[in-house]
C-alpha positions as CSV (number, residue, x, y, z in Angstrom):
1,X,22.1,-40.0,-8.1
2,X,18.6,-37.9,-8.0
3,X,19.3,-34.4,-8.3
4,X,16.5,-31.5,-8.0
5,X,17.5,-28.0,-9.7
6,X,15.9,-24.8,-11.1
7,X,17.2,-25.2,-14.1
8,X,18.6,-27.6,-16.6
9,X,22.7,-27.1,-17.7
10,X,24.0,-26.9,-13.9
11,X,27.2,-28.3,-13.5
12,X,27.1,-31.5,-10.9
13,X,30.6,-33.2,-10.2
14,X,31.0,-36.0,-8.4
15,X,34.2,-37.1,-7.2
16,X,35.7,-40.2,-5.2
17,X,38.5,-39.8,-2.9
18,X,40.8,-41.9,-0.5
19,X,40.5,-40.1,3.1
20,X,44.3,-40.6,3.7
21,X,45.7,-39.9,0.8
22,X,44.4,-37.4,-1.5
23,X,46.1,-38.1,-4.7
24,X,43.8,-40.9,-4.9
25,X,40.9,-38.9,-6.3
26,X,39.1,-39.0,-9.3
27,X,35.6,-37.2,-10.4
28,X,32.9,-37.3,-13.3
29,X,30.7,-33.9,-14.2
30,X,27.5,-33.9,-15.6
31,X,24.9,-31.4,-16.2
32,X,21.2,-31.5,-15.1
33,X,18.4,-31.6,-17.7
34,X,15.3,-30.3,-15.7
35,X,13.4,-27.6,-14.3
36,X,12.1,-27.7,-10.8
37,X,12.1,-31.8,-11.1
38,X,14.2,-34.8,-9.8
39,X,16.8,-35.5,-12.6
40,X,18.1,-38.9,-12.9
41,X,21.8,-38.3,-13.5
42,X,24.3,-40.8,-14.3
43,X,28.2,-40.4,-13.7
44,X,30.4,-42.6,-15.9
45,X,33.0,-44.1,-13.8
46,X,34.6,-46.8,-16.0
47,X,37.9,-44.7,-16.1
48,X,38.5,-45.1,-12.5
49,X,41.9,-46.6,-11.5
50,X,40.8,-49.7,-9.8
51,X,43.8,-50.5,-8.0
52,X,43.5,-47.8,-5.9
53,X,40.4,-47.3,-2.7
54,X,38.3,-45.4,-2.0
55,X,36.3,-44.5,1.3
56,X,34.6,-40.7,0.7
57,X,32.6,-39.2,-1.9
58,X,32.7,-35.4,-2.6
59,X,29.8,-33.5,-4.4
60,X,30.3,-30.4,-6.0
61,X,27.1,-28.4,-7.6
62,X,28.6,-25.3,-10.0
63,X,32.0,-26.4,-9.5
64,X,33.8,-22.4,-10.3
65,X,30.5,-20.7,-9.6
66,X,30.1,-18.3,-6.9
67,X,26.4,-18.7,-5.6
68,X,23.9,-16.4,-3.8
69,X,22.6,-18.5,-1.8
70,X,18.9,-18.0,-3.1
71,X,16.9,-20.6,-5.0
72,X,18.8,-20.5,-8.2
73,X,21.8,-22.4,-6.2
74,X,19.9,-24.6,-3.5
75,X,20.4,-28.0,-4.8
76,X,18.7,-31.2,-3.5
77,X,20.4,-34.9,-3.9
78,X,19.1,-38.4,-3.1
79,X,19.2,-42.1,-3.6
80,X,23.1,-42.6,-4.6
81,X,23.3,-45.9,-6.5
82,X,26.3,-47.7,-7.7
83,X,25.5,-50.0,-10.8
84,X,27.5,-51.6,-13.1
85,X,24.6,-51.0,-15.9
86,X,25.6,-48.9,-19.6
87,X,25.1,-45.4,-18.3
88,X,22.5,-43.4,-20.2
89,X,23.4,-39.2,-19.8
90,X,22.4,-37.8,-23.4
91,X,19.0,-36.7,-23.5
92,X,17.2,-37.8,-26.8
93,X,17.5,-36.3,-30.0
94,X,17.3,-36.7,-34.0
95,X,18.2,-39.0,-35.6
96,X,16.9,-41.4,-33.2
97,X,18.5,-44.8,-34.0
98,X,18.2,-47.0,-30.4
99,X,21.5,-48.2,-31.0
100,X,24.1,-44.9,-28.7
101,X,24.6,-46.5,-25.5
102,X,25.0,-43.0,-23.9
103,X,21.0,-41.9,-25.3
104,X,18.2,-42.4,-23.0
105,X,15.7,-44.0,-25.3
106,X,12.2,-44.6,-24.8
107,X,8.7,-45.4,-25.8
108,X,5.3,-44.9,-24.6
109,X,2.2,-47.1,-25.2
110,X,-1.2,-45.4,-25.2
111,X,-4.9,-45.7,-26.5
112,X,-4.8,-49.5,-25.8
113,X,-1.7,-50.6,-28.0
114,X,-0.4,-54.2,-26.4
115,X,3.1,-52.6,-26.0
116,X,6.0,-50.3,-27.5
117,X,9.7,-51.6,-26.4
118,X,12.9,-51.3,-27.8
119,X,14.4,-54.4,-29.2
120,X,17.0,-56.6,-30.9
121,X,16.1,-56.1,-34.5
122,X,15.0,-59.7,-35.8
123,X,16.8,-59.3,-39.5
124,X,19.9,-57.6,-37.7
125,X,21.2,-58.8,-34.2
126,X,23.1,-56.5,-32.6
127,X,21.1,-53.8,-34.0
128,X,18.3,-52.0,-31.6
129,X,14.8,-51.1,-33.5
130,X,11.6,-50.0,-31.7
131,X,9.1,-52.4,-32.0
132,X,4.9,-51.7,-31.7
133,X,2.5,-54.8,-31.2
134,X,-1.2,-53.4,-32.1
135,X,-4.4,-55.4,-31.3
136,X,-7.5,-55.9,-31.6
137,X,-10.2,-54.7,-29.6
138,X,-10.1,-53.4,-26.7
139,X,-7.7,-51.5,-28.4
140,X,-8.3,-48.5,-29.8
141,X,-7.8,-47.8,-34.2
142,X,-6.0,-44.8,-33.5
143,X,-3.6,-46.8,-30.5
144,X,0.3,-45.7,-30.9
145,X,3.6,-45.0,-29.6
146,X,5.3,-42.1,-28.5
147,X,9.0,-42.1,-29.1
148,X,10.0,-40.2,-25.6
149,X,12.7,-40.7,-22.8
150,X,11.0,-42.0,-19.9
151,X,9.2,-38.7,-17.6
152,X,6.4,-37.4,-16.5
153,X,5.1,-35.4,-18.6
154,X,6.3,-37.0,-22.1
155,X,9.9,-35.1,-21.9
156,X,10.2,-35.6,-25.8
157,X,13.5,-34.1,-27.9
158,X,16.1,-32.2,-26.4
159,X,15.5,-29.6,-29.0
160,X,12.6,-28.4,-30.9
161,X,12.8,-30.4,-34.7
162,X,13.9,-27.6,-37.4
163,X,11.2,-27.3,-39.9
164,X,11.1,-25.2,-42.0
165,X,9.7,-23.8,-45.2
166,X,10.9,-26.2,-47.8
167,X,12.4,-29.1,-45.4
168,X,9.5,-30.6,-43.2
169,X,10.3,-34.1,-44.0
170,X,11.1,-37.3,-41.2
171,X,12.7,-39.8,-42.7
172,X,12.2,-43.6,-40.6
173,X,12.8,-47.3,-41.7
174,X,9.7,-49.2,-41.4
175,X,9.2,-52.6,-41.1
176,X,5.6,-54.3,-41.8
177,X,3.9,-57.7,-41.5
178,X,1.5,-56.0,-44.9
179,X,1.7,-53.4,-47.3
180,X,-0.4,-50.7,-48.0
181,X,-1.4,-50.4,-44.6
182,X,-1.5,-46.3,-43.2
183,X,1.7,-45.1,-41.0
184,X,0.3,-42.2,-39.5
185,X,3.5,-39.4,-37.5
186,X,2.6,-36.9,-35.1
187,X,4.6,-34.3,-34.3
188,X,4.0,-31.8,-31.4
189,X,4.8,-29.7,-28.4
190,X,5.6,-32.0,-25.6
191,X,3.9,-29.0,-23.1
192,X,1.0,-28.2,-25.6
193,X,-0.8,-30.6,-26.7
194,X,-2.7,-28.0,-29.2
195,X,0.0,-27.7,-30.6
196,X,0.1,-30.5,-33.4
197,X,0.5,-32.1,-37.0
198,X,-0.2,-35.0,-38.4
199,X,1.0,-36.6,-41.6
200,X,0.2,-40.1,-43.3
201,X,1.5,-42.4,-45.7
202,X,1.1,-45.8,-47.1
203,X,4.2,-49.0,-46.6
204,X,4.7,-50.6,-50.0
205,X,6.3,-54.0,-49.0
206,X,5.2,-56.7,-46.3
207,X,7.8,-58.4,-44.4
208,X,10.6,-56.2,-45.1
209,X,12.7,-53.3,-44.3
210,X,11.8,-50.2,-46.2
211,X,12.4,-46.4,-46.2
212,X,9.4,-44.0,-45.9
213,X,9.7,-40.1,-45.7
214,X,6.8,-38.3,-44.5
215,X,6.1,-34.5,-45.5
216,X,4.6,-32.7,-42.7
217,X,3.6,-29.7,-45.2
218,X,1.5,-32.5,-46.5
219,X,-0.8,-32.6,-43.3
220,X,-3.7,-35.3,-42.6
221,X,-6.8,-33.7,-44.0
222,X,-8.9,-31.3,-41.2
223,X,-5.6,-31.2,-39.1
224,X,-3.7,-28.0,-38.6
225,X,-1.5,-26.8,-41.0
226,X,2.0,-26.5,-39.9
227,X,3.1,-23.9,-38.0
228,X,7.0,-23.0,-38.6
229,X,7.4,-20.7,-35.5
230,X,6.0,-23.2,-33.4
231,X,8.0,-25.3,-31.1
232,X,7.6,-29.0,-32.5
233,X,10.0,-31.5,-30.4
234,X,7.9,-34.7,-30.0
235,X,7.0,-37.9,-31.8
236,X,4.6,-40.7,-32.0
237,X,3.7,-43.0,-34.5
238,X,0.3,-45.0,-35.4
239,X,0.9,-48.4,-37.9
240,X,-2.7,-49.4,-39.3
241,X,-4.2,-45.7,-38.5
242,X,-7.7,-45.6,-37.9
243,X,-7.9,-49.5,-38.4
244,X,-8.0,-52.5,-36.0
245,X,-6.5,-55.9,-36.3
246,X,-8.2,-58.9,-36.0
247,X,-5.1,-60.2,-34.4
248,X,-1.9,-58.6,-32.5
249,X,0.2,-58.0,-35.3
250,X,3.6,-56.5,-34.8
251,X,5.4,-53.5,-36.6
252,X,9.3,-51.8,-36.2
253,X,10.9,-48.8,-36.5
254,X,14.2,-47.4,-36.6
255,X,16.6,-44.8,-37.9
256,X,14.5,-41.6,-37.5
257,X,16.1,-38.9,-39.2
258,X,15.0,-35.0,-40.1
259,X,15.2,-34.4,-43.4
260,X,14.3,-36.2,-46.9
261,X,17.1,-38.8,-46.5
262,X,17.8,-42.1,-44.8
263,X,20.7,-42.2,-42.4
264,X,23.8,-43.4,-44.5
265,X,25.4,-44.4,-41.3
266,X,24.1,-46.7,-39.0
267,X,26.1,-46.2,-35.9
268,X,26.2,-48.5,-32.7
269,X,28.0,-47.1,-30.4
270,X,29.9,-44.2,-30.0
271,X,32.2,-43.4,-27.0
272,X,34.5,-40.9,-25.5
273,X,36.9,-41.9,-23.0
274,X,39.9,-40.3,-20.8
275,X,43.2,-41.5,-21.6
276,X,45.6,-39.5,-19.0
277,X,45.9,-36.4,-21.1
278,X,44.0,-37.4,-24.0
279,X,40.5,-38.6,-25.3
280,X,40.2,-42.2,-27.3
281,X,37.0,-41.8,-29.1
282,X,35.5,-44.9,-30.5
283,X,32.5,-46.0,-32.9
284,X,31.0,-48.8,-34.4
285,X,28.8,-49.2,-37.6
286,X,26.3,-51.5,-39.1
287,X,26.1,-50.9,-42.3
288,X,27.4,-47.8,-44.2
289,X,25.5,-46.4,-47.5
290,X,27.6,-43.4,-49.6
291,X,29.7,-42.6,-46.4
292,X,33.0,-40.2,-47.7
293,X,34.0,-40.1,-43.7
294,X,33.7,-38.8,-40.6
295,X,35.0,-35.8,-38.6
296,X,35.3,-36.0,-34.9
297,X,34.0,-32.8,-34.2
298,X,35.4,-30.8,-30.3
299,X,33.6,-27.6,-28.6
300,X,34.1,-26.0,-25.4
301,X,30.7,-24.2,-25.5
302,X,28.4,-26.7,-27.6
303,X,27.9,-23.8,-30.6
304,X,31.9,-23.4,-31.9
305,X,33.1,-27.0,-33.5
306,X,36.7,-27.6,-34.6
307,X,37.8,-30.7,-36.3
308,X,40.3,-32.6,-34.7
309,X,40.1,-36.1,-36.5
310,X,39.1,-36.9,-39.9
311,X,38.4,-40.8,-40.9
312,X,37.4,-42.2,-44.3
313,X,34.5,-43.8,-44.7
314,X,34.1,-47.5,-46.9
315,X,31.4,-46.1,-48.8
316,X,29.0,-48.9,-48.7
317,X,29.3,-51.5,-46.5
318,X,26.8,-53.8,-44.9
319,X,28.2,-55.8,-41.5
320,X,29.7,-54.2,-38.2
321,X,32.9,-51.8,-38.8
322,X,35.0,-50.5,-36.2
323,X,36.5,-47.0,-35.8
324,X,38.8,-45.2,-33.3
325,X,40.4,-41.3,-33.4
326,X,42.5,-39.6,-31.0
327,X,42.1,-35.9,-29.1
328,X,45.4,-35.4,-27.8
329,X,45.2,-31.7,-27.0
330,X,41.8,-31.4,-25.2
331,X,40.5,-28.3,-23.5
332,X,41.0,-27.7,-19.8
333,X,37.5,-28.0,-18.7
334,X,34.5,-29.5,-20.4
335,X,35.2,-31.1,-23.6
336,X,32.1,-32.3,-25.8
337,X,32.4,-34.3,-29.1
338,X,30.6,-35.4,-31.8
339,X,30.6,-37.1,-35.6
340,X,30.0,-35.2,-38.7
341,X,29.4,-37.7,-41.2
342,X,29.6,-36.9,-45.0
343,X,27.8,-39.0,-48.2
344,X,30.1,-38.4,-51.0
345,X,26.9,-36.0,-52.6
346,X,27.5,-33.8,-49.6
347,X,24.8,-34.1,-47.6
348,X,25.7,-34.2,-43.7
349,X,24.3,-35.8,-40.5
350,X,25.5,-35.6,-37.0
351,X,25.6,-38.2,-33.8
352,X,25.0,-37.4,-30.6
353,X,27.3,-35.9,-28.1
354,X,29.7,-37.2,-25.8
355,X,31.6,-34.8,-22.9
356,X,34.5,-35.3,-21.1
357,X,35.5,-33.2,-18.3
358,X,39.3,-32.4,-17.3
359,X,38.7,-29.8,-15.1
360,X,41.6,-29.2,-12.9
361,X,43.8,-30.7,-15.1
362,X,47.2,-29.6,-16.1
363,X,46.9,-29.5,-20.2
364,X,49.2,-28.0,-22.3
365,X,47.5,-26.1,-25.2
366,X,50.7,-27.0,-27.7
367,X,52.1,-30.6,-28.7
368,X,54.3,-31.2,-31.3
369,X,54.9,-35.2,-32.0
370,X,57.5,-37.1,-32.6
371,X,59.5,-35.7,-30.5
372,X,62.2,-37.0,-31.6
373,X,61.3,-36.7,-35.1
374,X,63.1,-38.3,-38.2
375,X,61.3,-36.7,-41.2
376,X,57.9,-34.8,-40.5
377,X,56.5,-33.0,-36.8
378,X,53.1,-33.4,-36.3
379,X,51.9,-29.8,-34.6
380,X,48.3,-29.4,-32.8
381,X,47.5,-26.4,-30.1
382,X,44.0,-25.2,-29.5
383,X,45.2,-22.0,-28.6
384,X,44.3,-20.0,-31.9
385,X,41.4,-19.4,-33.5
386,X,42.6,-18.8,-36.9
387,X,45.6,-19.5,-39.2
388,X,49.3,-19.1,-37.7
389,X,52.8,-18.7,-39.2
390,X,55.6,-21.5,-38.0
391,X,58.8,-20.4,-37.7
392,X,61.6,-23.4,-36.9
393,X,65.2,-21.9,-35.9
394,X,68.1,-23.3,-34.2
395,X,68.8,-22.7,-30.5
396,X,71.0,-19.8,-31.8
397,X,67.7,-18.2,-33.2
398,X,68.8,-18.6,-36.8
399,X,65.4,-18.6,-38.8
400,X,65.8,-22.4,-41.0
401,X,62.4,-22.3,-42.0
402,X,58.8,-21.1,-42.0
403,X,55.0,-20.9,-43.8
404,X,51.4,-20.9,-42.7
405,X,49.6,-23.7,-40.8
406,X,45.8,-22.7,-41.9
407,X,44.0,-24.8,-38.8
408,X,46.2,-25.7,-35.8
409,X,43.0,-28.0,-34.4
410,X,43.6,-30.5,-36.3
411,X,47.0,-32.2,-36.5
412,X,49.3,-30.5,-39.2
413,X,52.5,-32.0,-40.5
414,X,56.2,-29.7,-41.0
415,X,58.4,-30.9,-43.2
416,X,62.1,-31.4,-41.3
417,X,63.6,-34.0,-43.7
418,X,66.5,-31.5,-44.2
419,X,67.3,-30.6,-40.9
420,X,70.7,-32.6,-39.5
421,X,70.0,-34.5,-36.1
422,X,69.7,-32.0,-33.1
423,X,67.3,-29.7,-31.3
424,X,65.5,-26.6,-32.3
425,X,62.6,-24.9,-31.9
426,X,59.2,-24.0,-33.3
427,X,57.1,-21.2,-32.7
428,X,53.6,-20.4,-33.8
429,X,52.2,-17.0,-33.8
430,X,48.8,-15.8,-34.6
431,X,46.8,-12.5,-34.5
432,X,47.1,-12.5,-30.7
433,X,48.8,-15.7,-29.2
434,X,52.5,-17.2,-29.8
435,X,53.6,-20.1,-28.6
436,X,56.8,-21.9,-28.6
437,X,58.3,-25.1,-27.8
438,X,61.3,-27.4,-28.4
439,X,62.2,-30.6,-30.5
440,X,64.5,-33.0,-31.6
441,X,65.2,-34.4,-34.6
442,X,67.4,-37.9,-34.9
């Protein structure tokens, strides 16, 4: 659906009912991502229960939000579309690897270059690379690519790329027909064109995958210096800068990353999906270099993370792995999620994010599991920011036994081995919330 706002970050839910019976009902939220433009915005309906029908769609702009009435919360909506094509919601960001179903990708051809797609990488199927076919003449020498989402203007990164003193390095995987030809990377302000730098270096191997970091401290001689307080959040790349080919000759890219490092991960996919109360988050990898693990990463607000699964890496590992975690206490509400990757040196990279919304639903804020349990309860409650004490007693209120549980986001384990078959109960307290709740043990 086309949606024209003021604003990006408004709250748009769709929802699907059945006109006679209302407990057939089921709705997506997204949020817009442009100012005083049409939006293309996609909702993700693959969790629908199919068995049921609908007739009637309901849309709901600032779903919680008292308007004014002014321009701020007049809304405009067009051209609703069903498809059964991936859905693409995340606008694009570093690292910029092709391959997240939920990232709108793109590329731009300009000053003559034959074309600029994304594609099946040719050494790795299943694996998504950009690819750059440069010509000769009418071509231009300085003809390129702009890595940008499709838009009008160039819409660029989500967020501005964080040089800064020290750290102005892109790191990309290059693949080239020759060597020693000159990859030239342009980074700028996507509404300023004046506002630019330009950095060049040299592939080493022909026919072949290789890693090339690029210091933008290091600019092309009579270009501007970097600027740190300036806001750089574009991309485009020149192979054979300043050169022409005789023939097309064709170039790839892939696995753009900020920083001085290549991407130790490369990830496929990675999605988030409803299961009744909980979220089944999945991912896939390619290849893995130095990966320690990953921790699935939950915030209500996009700046405050919690860890609520961790998963070992394989370390290194070339061919396609598969990986699944559970959230089964997720916020009432919006609920994004992401992957914090570690290389066993420390250094950290992150995917891009995935939300799910449960607005409206009924979720408690405490689970314990098994419930029954034999040996060990598993406790998880997002309803304290800091360590608790547990208490266990018996329904008499006898204390049997107690300690601290340093992070209640993530799932902690109580030892109840020595307890003798029957129920008791378990109570958390923290600086300003308690909670309890019952269990069994068998």
């Amino acid at each position: 659906m086309k949606v024209f706002s003021t604003a990006p970050g408004r709250r748009v839910t769709f929802r699907v009912e059945n006109e006679s019976n209302p407990t057939q009902a089921f709705k997506v939220a997204v949020l817009t991502t442009k100012t005083n433009e049409w939006d293309q915005l996609n909702f993700d309906f693959s969790a629908v229960n199919k068995a049921f029908t609908y007739h009637k769609i309901v849309i709901i702009f600032e779903s919680g939000t008292v308007g004014t009435g002014g321009p701020n919360f007049t809304f405009l909506f067009d051209d609703i579309n069903q498809s059964t094509a991936s859905i693409r919601t995340t606008p694009m960001n570093l690292p910029v690897t092709f391959d997240d179903d939920g990232v709108i990708y793109g590329l731009r051809a300009f000053e003559g270059l034959v074309s600029a797609t994304i594609v099946t990488d040719p050494t790795e199927p299943g694996s998504m690379v950009g690819r750059s076919v440069k010509g000769p003449p009418p071509g231009q020498p300085w003809a390129g690519a702009t890595i940008t989402a499709p838009g009008s203007p160039d819409p660029g990164f989500s967020s501005r790329i964080p040089f800064t003193d020290g750290n102005a390095f892109i790191t990309m995987r290059i693949w080239s027909p020759d060597a020693g030809i000159p990859i030239l990377l342009k980074a700028e302000d996507h509404t300023n064109r004046d506002v630019f730098v330009e950095t060049v270096s040299n592939t080493t191997v022909a026919g072949a995958w290789e890693n090339i970091t690029l210091n933008f401290a290091n600019q092309r001689p009579t270009t501007p210096a970097i600027d740190y307080a300036k806001n750089y959040n574009k991309l485009s790349i020149f192979f054979n800068y300043l050169n022409v080919n005789a023939t097309n000759k064709t170039y790839y890219f892939d696995d753009i990353v900020f920083g001085s490092t290549t991407l130790p991960i490369k990830l496929l996919s990675f999605t988030a999906q409803k299961q009744e109360n909980t979220v089944l988050l999945k991912w896939s990898t390619a290849f893995e270099l130095n990966n320690k693990g990953v921790d699935v990463e939950r915030s209500k607000d996009g700046n405050t993370w919690s860890v609520v699964a961790t998963v070992p890496g394989t370390g290194n590992h070339n061919g396609l792995r598969n990986y699944e975690a559970k959230d089964v206490l997720p916020h009432a509400g919006l609920n994004q999620y992401r992957l914090r990757q570690t290389d066993f040196d420390g250094k950290i990279t992150y995917s891009a994010i995935k939300t799910i919304d449960f607005s409206g639903a009924i979720i408690s804020d405490f689970k314990v599991y098994p419930n029954p349990a034999t040996d060990r309860l598993i406790v998880y409650s997002n309803a304290f920011e800091s360590s608790v004490t547990y208490t266990v007693l018996s329904p008499q209120g006898t204390v049997l036994s107690s300690g601290i549980i340093a992070n209640t986001g993530s799932p902690s384990t109580i030892n109840v081995s020595n307890l003798p078959a029957g129920v008791y109960y378990l109570q958390l307290r923290g600086d300003k919330t308690s909670r309890t709740t019952k269990f069994a043990v068998q």
